[in-house]
N, C-alpha and C positions, 0 to 999 in steps of 0.2 A: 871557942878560943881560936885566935887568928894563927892561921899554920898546922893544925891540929887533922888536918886530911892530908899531909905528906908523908906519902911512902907507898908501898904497894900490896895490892891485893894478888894475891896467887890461885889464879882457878882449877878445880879440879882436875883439869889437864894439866895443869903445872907451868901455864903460859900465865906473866904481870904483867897488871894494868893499875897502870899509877892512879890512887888516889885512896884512899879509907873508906871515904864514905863516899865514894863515883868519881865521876869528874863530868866537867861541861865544857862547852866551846860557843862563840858568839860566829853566828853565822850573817853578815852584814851584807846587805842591800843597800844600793844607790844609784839614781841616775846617770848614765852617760849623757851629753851634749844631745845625744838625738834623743832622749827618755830614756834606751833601753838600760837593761841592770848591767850594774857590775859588781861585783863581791870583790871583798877584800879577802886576800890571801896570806900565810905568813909561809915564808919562804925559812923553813928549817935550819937553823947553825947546825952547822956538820958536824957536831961533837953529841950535838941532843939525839935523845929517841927516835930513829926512825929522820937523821938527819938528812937533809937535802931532797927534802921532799916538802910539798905543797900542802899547806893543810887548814884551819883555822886556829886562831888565837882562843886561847881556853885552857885548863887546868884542873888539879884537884880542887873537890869542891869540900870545905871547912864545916865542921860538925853545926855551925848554927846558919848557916846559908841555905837557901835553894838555890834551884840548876840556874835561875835569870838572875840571880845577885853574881854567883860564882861565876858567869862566864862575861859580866858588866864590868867587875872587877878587876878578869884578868886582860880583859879587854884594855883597860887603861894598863895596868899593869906592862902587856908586849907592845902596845901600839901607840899610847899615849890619847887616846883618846877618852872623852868626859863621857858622863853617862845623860849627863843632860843633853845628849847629839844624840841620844839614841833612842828608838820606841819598837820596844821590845813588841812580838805579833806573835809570837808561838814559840813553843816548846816541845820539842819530840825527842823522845828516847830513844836512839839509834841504834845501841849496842846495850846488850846485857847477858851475862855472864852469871855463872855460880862459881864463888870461889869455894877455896877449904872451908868443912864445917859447916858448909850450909850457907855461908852468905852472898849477897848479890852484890855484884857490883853493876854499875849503869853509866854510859856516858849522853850526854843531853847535848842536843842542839838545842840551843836558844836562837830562834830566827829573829832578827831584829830591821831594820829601817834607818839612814841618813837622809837628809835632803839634800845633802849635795856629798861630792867626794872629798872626805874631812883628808887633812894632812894626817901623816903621820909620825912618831916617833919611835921605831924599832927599840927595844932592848938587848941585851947580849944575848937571848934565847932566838932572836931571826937572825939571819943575811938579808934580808928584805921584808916589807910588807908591800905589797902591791895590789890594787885595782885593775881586776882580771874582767871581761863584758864572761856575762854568765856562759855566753856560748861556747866560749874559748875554754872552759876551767877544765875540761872534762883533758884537754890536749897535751895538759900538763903532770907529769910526776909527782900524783895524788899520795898523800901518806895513806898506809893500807886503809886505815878504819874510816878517813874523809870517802877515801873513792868507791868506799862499798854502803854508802848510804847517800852519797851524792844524788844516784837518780832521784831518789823517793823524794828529794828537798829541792829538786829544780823548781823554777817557774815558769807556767806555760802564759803568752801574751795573752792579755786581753784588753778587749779595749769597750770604754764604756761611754754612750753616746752623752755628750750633755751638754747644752746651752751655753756660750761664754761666761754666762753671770752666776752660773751657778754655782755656790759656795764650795762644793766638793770636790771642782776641780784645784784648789787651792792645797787638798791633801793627797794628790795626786802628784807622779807616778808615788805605787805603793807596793807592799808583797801583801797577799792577803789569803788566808786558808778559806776555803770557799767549803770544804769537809773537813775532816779529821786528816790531816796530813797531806791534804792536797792543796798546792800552793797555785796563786796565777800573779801575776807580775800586772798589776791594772794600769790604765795609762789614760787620760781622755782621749775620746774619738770628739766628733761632729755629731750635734744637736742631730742632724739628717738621717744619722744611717740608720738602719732598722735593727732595734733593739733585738738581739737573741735574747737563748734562755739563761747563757751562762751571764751576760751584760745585767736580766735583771736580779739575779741571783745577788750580783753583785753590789747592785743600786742597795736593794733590800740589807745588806750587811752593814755599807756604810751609811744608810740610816738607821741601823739597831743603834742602841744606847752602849758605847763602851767603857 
């Protein structure tokens, strides 16, 4: 039922955290003019949760949803963006919690990819959305539960050598987990340069079947 994960769960410490059944957030990825990333940030309404602070667009997640529906949805929902702009890459569980009784609450990054830096359309839950370069994010007045899983969900550069002709540079630059929760930000190098281990790592992934 659409709306049916509003309200709050109360952890055994006695601290809430909005949502019934969790909650999730869209963590977006996209090119700046020279390749590198930028993420998109919502810049808190001062009246919300934990207002005037920096954080991702995301929400409680609805009794027949998972974490990549719920945070696609609310994605359009604060930002106004489609989900056909988007390609979802990963899902990590950030924060988890026991509330009363015995239940879990969980909030989910959904890591996702644009190809380019889509507009946007704020709701009355930001003062802004904005397109932060990934290096910068950390500089900013992070909402508590953003800036304490931040590191674990950065991207480290990588660059992967390949041919002009080659078809893969076309899905490139990308975010891409290379393990379980280890992200690298891939970008094309030159045919020339001497492949590492992490480059073929990476060859090998984006020729697996997804």
């Amino acid at each position: 039922m659409q709306g049916d994960g509003d309200g709050w769960v109360v952890s055994d410490s006695g601290a809430h955290y909005w949502g019934r059944y969790g909650a999730a957030g869209l963590l977006l990825r996209a090119p700046r003019p020279d390749g590198t990333p930028a993420v998109l940030l919502q810049h808190r309404a001062v009246w919300s949760h934990q207002g005037g602070t920096w954080g991702l667009p995301g929400g409680a997640r609805d009794s027949h949803e998972t974490p990549e529906q719920t945070a696609v949805r609310e994605a359009h929902e604060e930002a106004g963006l489609r989900a056909e702009r988007l390609a979802v890459r990963a899902a990590v569980v950030t924060a988890e919690v026991t509330g009363l009784g015995g239940t879990s609450w969980t909030y989910t990054t959904v890591v996702a990819d644009a190809a380019e830096l889509l507009d946007t359309v704020p709701n009355r839950e930001s003062a802004e959305m904005r397109w932060v370069a990934e290096s910068e994010v950390a500089d900013l007045p992070l909402h508590p539960g953003f800036a304490a899983s931040w590191q674990r969900l950065r991207t480290s550069p990588a660059l992967l050598p390949l041919d002009h002709g080659d078809e893969r540079r076309q899905h490139l630059p990308r975010t891409l987990e290379v393990e379980a929760g280890v992200f690298v930000w891939c970008m094309p190098g030159d045919a020339d340069e001497e492949p590492s281990q992490l480059s073929r790592r990476i060859s090998s992934l984006l020729q697996a079947p997804t």
